[in-house]
Every structure is written in C-alpha cells, then in structure tokens.
C-alpha positions in Angstrom: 7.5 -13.9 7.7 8.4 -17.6 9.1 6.0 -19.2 10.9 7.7 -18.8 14.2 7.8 -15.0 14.2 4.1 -14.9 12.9 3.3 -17.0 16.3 5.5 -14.9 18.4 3.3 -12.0 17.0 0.4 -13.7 17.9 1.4 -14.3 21.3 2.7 -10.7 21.8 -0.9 -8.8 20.4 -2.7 -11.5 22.7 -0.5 -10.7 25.8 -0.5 -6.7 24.9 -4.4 -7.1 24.8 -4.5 -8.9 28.1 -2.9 -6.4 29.7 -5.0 -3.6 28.4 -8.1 -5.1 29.9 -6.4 -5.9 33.2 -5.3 -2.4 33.2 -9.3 -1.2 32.9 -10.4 -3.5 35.0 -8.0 -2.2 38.2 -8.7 1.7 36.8 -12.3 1.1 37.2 -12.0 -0.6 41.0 -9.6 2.2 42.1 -11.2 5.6 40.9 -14.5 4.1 42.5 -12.5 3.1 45.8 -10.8 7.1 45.4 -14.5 8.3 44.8 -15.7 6.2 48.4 -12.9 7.9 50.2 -13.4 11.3 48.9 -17.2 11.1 49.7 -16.6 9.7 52.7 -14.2 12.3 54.0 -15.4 15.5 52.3 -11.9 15.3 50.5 -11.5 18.4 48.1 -9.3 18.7 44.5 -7.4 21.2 46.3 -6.2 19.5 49.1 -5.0 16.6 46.5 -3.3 18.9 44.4 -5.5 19.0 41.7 -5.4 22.3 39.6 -8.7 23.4 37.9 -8.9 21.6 34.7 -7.7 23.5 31.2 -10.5 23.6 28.8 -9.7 21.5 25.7 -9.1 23.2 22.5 -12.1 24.6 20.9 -14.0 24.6 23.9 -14.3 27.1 26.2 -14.8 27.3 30.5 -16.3 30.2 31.9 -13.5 31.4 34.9 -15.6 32.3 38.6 -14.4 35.6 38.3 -15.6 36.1 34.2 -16.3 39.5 33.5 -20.0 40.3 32.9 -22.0 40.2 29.7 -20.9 42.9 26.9 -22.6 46.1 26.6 -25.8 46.4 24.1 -24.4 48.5 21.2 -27.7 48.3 19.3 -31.2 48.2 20.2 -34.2 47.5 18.1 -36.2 50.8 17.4 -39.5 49.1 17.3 -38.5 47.3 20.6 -35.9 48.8 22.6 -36.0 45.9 25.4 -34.1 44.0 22.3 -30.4 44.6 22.3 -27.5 43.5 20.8 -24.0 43.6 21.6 -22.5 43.8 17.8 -20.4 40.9 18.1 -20.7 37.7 15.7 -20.9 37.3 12.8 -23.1 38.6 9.9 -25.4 35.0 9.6 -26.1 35.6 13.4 -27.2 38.4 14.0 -30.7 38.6 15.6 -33.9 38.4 13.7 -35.1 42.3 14.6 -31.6 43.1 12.7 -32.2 40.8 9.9 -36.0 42.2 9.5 -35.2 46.3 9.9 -31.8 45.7 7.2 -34.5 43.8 4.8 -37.0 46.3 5.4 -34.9 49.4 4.0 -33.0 50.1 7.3 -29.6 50.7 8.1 -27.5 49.4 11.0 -26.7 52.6 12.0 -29.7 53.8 12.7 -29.7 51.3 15.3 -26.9 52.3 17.3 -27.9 53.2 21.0 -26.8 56.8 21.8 -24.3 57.1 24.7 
C-alpha cells in the first residue's frame, strides 16, 4: 500500500470514529430531552406508536393475559402440600422426587388421583 492511500485510511478511520462519538453524544441528549417530555406530559408508548417489545431469542416475556400456572400432576405422599406439575427435565425435578425414587419409590405412586 503507498503511503498516500495508508494516510487516506488514516484520515477515513479517524473521521469514521468522529462521527460515531458525535453520533452518542446527540443520542444521549435527545432520549433524555424525549424522556423530560414524556414525564412531563404523561406521554404513553401507545400514543407514540410504540408496539410492546418482542422478547429476544432465548428469553422469554410473560403476556398480561398468560394463562395460569400448570396443574400439580404429582404430590409428595409424605407431604401432600408439595406438588409438582411433571414438566422439566429429569436433573430438576424437586428434591421430595429425588428422595422417594432413591428411597425404593416409583413415580407413579405419586400421581395425584383425579
């Protein structure tokens, strides 16, 4: 690479940079002038046309209108107050589970009767 293009490089990274923290810098003043005006005026998401944000992938968001919790499909027979809805997977299941399978039990015998 000549000399000239290397400085012409030089000059391009320094300028790109330049504007990258110019960029920030006006960001950071306008979302805090958009947060005074909101505050002050009790503006909502909805009436800017914001939609309710999608939850990123391998996250999850719990909807206002989610269902309840699962039905207990096993309760401990020492305990019946503990429950367990079956779901999960082997490594987490509860510790009553865990104890009554290593003490001779079966899983079955655990099943609540409908």
């Amino acid at each position: 690479m000549t000399s000239k293009v290397k400085d012409a490089k030089a000059a391009l990274l320094k300028a790109q940079q330049a504007y990258q923290d110019a960029l920030k810098v006006e960001r950071e003043s306008a979302v805090e002038q958009a947060k005074e005006l909101v505050d002050t005026f009790g503006i909502t998401a909805s009436e800017l046309g914001f939609k309710a944000k999608r939850a990123k992938r391998g996250t999850s968001v719990k909807s206002e209108t989610s269902t309840s919790k699962l039905p207990a499909k096993y309760a401990n027979p020492a305990n019946p107050s503990e429950t367990w809805t079956g779901r999960g997977a082997k490594d987490k299941r509860p510790k009553w589970v865990l104890d009554y399978i290593a003490n001779g039990g079966k899983i079955e015998d655990c099943l609540i009767k409908t």
